[in-house]
Structures are given as structure tokens and as C-alpha cells.
PDB file with SEQRES, HELIX, SHEET and CRYST1 records, atoms N, CA, C and O in Angstrom:
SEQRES   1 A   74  UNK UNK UNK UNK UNK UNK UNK UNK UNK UNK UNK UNK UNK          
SEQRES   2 A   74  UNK UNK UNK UNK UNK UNK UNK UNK UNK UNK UNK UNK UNK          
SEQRES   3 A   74  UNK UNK UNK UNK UNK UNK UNK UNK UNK UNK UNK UNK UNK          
SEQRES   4 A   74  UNK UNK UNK UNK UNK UNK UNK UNK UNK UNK UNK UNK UNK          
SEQRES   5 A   74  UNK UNK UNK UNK UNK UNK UNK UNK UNK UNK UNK UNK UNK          
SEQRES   6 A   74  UNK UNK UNK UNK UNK UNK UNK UNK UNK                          
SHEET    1 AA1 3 UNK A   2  UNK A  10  0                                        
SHEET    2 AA1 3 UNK A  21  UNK A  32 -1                                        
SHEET    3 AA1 3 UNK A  38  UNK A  44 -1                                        
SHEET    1 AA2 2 UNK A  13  UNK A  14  0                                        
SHEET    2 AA2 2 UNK A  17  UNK A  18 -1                                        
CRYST1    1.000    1.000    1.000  90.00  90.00  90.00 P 1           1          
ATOM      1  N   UNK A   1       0.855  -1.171   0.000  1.00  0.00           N  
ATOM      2  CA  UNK A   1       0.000   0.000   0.000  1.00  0.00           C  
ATOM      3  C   UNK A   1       0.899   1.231   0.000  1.00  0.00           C  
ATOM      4  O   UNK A   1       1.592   1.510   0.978  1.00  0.00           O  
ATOM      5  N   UNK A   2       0.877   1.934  -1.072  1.00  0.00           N  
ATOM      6  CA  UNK A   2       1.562   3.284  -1.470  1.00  0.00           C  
ATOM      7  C   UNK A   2       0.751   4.289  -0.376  1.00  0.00           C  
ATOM      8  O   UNK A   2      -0.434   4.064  -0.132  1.00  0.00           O  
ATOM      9  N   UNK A   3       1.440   5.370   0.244  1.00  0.00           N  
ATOM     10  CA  UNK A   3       0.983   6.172   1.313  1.00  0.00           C  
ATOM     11  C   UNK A   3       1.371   7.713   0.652  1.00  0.00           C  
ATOM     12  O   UNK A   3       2.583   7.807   0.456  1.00  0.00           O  
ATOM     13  N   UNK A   4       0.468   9.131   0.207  1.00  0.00           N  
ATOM     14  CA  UNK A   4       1.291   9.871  -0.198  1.00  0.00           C  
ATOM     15  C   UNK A   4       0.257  11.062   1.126  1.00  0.00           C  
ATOM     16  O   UNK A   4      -0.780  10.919   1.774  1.00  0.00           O  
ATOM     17  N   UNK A   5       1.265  12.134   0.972  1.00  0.00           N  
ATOM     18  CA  UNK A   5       0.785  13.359   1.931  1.00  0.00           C  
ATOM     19  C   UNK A   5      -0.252  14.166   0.989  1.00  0.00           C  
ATOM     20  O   UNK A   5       0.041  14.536  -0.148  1.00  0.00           O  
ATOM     21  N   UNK A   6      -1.594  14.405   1.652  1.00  0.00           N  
ATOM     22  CA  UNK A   6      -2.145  15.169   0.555  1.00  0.00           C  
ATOM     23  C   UNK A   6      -1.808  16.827   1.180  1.00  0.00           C  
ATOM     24  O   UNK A   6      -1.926  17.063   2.383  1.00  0.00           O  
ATOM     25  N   UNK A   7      -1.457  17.705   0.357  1.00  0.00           N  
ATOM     26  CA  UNK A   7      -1.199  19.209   0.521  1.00  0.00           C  
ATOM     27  C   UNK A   7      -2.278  19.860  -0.058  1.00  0.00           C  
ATOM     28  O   UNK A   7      -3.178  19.387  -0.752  1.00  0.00           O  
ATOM     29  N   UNK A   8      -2.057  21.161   0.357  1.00  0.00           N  
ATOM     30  CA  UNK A   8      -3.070  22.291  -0.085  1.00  0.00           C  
ATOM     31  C   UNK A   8      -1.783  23.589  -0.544  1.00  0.00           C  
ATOM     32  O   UNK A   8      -1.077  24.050   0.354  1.00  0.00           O  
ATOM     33  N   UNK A   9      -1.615  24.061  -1.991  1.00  0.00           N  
ATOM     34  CA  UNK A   9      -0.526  24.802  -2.116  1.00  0.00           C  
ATOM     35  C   UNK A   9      -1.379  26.529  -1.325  1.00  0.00           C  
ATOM     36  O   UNK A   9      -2.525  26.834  -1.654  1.00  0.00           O  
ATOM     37  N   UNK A  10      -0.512  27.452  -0.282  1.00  0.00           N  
ATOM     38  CA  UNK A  10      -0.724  28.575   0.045  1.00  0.00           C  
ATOM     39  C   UNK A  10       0.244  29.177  -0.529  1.00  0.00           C  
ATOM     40  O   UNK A  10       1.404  28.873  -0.251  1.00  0.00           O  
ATOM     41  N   UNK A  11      -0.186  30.576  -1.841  1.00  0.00           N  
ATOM     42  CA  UNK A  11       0.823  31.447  -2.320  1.00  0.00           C  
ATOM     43  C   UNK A  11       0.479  32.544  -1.094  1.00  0.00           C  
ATOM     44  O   UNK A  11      -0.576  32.701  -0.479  1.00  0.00           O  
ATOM     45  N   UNK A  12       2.060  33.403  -0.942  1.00  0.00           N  
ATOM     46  CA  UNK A  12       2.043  34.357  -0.273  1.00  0.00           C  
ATOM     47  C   UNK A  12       3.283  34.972  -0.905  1.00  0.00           C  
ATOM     48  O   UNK A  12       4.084  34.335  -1.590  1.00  0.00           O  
ATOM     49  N   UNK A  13       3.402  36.712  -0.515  1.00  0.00           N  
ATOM     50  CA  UNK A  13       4.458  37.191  -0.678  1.00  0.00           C  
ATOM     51  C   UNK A  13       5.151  37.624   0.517  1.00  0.00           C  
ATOM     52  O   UNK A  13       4.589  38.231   1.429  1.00  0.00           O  
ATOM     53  N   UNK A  14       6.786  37.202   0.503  1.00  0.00           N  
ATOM     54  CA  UNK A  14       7.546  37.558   1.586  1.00  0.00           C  
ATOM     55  C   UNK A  14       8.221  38.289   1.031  1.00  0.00           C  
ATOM     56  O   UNK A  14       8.655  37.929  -0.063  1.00  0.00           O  
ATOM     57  N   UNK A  15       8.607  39.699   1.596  1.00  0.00           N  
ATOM     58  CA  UNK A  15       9.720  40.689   1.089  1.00  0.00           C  
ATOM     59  C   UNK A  15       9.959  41.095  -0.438  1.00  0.00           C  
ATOM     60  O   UNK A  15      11.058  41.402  -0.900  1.00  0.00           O  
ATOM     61  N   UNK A  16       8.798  41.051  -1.125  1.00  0.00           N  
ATOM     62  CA  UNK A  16       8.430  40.916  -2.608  1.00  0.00           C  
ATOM     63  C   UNK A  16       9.015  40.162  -3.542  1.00  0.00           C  
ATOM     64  O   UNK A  16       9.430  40.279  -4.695  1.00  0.00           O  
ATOM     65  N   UNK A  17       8.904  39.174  -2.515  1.00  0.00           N  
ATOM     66  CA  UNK A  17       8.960  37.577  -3.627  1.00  0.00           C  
ATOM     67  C   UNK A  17       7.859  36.649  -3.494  1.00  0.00           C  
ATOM     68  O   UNK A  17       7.340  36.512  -2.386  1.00  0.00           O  
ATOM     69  N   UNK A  18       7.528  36.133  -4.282  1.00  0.00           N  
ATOM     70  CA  UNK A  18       5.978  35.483  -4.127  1.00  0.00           C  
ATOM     71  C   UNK A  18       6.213  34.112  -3.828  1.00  0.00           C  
ATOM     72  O   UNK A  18       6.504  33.524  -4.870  1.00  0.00           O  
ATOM     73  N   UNK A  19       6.207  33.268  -2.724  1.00  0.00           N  
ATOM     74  CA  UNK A  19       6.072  31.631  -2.423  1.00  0.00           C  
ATOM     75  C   UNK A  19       5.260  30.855  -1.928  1.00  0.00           C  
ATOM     76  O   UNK A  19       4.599  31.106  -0.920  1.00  0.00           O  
ATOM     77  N   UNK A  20       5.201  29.619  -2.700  1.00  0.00           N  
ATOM     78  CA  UNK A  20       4.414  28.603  -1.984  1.00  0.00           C  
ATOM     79  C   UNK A  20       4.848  27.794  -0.860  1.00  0.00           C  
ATOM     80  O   UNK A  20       5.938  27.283  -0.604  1.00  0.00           O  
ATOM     81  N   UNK A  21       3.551  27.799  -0.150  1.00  0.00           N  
ATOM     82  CA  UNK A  21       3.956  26.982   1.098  1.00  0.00           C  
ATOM     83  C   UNK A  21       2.815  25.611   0.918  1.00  0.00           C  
ATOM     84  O   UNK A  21       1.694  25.718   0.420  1.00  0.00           O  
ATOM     85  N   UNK A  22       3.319  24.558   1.363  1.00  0.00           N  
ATOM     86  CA  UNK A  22       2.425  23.132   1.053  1.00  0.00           C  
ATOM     87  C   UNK A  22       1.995  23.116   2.317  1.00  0.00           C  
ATOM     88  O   UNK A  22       2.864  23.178   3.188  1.00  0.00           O  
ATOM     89  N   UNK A  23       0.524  23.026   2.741  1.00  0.00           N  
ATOM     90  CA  UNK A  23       0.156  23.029   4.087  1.00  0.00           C  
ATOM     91  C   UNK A  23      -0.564  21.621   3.919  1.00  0.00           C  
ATOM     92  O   UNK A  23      -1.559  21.543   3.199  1.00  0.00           O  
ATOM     93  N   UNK A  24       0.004  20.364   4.667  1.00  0.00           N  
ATOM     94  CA  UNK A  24      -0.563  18.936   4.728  1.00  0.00           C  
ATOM     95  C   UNK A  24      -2.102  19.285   5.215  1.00  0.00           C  
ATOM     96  O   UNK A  24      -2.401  20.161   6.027  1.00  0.00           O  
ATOM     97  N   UNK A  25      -2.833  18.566   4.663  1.00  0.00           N  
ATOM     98  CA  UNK A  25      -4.376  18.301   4.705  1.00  0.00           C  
ATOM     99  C   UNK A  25      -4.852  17.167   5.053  1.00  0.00           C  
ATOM    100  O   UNK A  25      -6.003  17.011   5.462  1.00  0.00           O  
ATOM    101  N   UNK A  26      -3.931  16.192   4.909  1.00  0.00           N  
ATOM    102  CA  UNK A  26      -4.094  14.722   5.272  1.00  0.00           C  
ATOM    103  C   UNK A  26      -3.310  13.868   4.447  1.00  0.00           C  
ATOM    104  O   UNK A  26      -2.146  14.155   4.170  1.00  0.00           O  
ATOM    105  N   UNK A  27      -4.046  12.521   3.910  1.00  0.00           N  
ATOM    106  CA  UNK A  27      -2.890  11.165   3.548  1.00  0.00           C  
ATOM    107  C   UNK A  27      -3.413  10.769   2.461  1.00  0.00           C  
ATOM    108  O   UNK A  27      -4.623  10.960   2.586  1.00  0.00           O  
ATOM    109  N   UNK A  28      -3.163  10.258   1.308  1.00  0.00           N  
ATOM    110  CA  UNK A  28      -3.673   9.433   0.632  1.00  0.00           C  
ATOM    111  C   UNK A  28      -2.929   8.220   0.419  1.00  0.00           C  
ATOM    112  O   UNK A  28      -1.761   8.042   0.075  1.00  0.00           O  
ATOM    113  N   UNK A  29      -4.322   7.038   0.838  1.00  0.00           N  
ATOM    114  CA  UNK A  29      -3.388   5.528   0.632  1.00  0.00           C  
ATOM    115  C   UNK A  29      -4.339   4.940  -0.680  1.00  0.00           C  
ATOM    116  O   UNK A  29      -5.560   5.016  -0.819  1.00  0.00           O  
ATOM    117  N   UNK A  30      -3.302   4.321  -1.590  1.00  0.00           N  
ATOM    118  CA  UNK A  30      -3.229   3.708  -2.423  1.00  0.00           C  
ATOM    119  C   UNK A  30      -3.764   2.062  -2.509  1.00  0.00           C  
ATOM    120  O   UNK A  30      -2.871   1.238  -2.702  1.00  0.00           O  
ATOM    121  N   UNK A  31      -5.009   1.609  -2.390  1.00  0.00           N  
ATOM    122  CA  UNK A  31      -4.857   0.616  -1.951  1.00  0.00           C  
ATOM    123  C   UNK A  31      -5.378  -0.183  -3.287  1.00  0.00           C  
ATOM    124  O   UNK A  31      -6.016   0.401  -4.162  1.00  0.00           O  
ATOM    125  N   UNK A  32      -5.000  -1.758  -3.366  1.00  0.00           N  
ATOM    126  CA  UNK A  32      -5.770  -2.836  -4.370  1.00  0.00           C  
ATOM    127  C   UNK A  32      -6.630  -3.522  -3.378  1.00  0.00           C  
ATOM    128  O   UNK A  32      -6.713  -4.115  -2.302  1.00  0.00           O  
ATOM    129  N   UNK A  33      -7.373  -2.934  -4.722  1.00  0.00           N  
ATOM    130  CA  UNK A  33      -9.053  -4.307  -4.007  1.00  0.00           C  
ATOM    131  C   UNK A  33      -8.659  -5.958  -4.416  1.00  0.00           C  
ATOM    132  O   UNK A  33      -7.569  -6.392  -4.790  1.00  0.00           O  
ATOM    133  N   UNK A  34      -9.950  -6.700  -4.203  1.00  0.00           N  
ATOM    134  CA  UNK A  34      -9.923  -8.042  -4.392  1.00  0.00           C  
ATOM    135  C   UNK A  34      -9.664  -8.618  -5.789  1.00  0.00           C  
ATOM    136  O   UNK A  34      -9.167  -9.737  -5.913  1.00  0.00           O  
ATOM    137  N   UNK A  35      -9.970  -7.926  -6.748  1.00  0.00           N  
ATOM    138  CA  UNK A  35     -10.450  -7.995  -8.031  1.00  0.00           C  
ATOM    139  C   UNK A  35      -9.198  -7.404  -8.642  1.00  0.00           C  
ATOM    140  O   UNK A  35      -9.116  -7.483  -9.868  1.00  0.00           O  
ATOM    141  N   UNK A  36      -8.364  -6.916  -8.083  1.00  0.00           N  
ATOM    142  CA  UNK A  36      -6.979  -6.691  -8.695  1.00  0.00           C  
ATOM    143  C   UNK A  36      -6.905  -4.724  -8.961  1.00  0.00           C  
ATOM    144  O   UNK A  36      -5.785  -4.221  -8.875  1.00  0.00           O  
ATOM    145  N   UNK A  37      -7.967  -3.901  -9.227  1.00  0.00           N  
ATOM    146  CA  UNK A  37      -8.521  -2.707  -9.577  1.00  0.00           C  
ATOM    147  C   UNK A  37      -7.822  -1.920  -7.997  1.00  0.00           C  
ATOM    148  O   UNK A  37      -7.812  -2.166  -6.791  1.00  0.00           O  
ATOM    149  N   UNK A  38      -7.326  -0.924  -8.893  1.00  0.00           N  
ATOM    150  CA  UNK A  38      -6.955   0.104  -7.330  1.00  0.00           C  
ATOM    151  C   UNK A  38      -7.539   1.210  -7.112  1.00  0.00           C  
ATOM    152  O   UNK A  38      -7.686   2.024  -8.023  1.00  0.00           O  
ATOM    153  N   UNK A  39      -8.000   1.445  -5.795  1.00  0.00           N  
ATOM    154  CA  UNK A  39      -8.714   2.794  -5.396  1.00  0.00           C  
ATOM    155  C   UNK A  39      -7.937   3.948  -4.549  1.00  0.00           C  
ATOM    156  O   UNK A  39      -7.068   3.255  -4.021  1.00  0.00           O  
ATOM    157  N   UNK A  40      -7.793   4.777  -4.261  1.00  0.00           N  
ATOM    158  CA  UNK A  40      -7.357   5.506  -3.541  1.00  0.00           C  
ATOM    159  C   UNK A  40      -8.432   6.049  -2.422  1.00  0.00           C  
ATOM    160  O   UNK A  40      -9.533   6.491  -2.749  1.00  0.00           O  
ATOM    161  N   UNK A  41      -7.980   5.961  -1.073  1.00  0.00           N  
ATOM    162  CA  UNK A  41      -8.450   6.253   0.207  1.00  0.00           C  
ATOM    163  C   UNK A  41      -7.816   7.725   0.410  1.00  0.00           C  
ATOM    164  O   UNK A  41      -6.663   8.095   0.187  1.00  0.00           O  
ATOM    165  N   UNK A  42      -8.992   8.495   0.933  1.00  0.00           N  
ATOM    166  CA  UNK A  42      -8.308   9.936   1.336  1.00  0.00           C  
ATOM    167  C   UNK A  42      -8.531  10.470   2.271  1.00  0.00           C  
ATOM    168  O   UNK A  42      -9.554  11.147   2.166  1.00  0.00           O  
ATOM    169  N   UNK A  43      -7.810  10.550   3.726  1.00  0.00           N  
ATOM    170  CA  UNK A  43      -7.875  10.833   4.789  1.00  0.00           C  
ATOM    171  C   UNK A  43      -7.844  12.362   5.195  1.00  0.00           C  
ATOM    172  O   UNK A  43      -6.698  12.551   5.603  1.00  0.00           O  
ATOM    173  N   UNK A  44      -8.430  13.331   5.263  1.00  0.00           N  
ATOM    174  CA  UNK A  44      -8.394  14.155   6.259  1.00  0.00           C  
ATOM    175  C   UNK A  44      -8.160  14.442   7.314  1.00  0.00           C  
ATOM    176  O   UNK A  44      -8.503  13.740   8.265  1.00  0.00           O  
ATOM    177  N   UNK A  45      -7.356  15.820   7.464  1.00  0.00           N  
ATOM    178  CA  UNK A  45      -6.807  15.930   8.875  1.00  0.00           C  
ATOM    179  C   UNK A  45      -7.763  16.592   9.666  1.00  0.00           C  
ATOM    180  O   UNK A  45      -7.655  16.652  10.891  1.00  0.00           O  
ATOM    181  N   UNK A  46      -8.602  17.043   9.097  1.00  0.00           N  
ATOM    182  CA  UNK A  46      -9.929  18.119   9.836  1.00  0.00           C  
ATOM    183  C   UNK A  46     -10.993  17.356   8.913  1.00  0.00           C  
ATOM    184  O   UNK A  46     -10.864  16.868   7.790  1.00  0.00           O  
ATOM    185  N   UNK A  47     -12.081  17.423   9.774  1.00  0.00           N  
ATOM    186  CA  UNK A  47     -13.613  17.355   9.367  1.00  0.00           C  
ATOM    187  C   UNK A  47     -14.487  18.253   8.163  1.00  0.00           C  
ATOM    188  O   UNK A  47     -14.941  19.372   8.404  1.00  0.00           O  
ATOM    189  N   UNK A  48     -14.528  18.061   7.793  1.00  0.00           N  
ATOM    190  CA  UNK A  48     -15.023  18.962   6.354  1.00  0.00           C  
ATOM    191  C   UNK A  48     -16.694  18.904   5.964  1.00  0.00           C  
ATOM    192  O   UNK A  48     -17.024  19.715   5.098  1.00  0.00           O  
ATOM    193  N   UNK A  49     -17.755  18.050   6.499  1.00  0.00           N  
ATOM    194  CA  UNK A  49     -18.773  16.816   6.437  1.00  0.00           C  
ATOM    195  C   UNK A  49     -18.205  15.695   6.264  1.00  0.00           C  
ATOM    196  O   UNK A  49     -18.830  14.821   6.865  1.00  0.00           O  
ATOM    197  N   UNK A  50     -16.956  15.148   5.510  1.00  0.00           N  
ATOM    198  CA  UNK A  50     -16.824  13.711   5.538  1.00  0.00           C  
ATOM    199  C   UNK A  50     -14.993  13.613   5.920  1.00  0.00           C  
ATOM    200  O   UNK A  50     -14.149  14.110   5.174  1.00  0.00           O  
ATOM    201  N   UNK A  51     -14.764  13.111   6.802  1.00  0.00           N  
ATOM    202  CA  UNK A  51     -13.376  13.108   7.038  1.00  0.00           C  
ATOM    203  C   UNK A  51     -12.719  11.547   5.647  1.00  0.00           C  
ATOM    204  O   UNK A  51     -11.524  11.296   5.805  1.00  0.00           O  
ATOM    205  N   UNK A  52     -13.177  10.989   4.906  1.00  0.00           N  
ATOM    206  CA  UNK A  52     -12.394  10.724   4.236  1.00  0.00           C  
ATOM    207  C   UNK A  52     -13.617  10.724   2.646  1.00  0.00           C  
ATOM    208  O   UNK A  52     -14.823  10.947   2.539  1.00  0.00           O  
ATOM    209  N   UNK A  53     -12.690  10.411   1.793  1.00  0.00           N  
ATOM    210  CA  UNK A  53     -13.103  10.241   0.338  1.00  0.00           C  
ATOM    211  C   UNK A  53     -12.321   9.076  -0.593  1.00  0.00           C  
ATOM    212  O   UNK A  53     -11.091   9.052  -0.571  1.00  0.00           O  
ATOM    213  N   UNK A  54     -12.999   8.207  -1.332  1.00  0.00           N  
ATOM    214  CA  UNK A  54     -12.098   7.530  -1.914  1.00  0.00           C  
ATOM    215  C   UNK A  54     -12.890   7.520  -3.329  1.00  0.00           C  
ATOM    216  O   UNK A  54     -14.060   7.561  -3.708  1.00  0.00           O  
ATOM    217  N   UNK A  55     -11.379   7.429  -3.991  1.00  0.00           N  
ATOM    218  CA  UNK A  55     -11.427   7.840  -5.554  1.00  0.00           C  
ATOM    219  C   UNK A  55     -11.332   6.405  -6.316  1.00  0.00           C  
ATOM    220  O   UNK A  55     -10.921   5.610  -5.471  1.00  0.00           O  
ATOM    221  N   UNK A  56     -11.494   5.876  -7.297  1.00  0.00           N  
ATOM    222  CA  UNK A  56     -11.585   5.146  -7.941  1.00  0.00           C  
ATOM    223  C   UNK A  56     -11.236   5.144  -9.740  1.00  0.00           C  
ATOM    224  O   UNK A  56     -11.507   6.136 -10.416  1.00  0.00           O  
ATOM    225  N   UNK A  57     -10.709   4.086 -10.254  1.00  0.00           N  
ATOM    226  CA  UNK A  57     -10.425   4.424 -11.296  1.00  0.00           C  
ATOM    227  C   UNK A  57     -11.527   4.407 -12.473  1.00  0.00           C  
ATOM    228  O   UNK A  57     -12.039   3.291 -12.387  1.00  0.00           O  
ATOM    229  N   UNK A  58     -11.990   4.942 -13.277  1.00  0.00           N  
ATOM    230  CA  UNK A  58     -12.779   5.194 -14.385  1.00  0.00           C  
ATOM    231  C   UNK A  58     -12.760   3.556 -14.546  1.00  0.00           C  
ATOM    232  O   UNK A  58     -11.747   2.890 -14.332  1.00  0.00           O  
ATOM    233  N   UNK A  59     -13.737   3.127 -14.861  1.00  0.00           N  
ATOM    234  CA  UNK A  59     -14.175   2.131 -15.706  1.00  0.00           C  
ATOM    235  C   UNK A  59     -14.590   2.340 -17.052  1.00  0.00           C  
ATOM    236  O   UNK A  59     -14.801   3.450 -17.541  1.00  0.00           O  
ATOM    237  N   UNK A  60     -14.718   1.091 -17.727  1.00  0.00           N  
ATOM    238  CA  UNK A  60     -14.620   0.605 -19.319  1.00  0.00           C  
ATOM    239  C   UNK A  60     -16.218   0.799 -19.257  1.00  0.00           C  
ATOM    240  O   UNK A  60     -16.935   0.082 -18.559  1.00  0.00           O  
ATOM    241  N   UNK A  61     -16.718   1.898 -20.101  1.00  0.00           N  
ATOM    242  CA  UNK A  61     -18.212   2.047 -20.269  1.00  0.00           C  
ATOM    243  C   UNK A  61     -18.667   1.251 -20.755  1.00  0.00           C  
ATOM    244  O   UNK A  61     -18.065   0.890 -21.766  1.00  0.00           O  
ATOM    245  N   UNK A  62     -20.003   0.445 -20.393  1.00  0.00           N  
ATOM    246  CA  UNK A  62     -20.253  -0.806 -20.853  1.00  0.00           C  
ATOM    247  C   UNK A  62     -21.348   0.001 -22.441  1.00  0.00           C  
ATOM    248  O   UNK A  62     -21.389  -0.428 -23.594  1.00  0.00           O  
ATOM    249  N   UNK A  63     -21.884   0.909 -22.004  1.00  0.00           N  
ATOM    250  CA  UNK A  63     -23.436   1.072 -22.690  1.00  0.00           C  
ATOM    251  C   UNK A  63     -22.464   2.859 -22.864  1.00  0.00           C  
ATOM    252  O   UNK A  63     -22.215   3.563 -21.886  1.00  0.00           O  
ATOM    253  N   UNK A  64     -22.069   3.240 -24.374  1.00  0.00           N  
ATOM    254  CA  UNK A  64     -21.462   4.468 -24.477  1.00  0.00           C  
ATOM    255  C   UNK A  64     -22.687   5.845 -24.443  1.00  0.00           C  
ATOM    256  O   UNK A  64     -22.506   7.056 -24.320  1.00  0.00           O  
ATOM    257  N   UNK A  65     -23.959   5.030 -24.611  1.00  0.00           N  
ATOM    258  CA  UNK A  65     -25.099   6.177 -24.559  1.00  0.00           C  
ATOM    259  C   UNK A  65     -25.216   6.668 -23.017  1.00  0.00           C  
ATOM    260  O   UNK A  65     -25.342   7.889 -22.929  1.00  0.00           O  
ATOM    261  N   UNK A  66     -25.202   6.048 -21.927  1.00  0.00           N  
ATOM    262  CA  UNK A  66     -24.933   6.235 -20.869  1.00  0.00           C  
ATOM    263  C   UNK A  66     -24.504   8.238 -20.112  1.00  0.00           C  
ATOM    264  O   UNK A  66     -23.902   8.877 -20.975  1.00  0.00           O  
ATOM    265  N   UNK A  67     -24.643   8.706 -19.368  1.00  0.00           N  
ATOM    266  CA  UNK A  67     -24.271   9.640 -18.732  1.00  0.00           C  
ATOM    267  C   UNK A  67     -23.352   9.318 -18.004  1.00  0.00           C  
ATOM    268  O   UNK A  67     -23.391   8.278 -17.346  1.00  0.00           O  
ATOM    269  N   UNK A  68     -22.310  10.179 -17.980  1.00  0.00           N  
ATOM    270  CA  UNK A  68     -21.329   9.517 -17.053  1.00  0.00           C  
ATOM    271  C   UNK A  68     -21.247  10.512 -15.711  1.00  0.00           C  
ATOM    272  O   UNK A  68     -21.264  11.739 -15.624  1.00  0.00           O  
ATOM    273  N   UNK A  69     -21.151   9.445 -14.691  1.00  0.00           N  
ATOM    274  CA  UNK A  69     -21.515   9.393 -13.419  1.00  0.00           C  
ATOM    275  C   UNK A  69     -22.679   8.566 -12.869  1.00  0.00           C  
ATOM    276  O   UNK A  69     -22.825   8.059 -11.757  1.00  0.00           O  
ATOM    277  N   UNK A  70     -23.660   8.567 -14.212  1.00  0.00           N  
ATOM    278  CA  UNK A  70     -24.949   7.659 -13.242  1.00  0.00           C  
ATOM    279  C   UNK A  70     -24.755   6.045 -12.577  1.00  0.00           C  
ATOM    280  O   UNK A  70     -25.746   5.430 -12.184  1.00  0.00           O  
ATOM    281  N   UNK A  71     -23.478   5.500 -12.511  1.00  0.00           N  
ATOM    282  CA  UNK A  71     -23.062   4.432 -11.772  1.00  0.00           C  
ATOM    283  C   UNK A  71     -22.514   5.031 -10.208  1.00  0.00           C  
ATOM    284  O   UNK A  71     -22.329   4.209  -9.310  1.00  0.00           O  
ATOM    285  N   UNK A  72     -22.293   6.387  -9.981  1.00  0.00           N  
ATOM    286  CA  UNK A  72     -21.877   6.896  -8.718  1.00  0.00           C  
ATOM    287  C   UNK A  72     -20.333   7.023  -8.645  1.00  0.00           C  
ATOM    288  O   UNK A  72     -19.633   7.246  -7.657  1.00  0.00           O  
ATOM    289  N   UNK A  73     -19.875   6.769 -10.312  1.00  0.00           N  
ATOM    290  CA  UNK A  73     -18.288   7.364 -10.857  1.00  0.00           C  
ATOM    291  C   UNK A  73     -17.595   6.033 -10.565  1.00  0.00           C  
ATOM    292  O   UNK A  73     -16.375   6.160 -10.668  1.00  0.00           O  
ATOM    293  N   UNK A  74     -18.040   4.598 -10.180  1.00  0.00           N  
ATOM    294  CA  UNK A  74     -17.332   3.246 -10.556  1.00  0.00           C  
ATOM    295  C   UNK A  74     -17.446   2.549 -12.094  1.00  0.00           C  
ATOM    296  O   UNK A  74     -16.871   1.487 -12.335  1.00  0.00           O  
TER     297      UNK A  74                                                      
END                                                                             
């Protein structure tokens, strides 16, 4: 299981130079399901309504007339 830091980039200017600062937001883990297909888990460091989210990879549209999303984005 791959583990990465999720950031939030903050521009600011110091002494009239303009920099980013990466302020951690939480984790993202990389995980494989049963079926071999990998999802990503996304942890939050603060409460937002949902302290995590997990992403998933696009699937092979079965039916191309379809709207995409009406499977709930699996």
C-alpha cells in the first residue's frame, strides 16, 4: 500500500517575492481491491462533512449512450 501526503498549495508574498507553502491536509493511501482494480483512500486531517473520500479508477463504459456518473463514478 503506497501512502502519499495530501497538501493544499498557500501562495504568499515575503519581502516581494511570491512563495508557496504546502500546508498537509491529510494522507492518501493507495490501496488494491480483491479484483486486482486500485482505489485511492483519502484521509483528512480536519472534518469537512466527511473526514475521508475515496477515488476510484474510471471504468470501461459498458453502454457508451450512458451519462457519465450515473453508476456513482465506478
Amino acid at each position: 500500500m503506497a501512502r502519499y501526503n495530501l497538501t493544499a498549495p498557500v501562495t504568499f508574498t515575503q519581502n516581494g517575492t511570491t512563495k508557496t507553502r504546502y500546508t498537509r491536509v491529510g494522507t492518501v493511501f493507495e490501496n488494491t481491491r480483491e479484483d486486482g482494480s486500485k482505489c485511492l483512500s483519502i484521509k483528512l486531517d480536519f472534518p469537512v462533512g466527511a473526514t475521508e473520500l475515496v477515488a476510484f479508477e474510471p471504468r470501461a463504459r459498458e453502454d457508451e449512450g450512458g451519462a457519465e456518473g450515473e453508476d456513482g463514478g465506478r
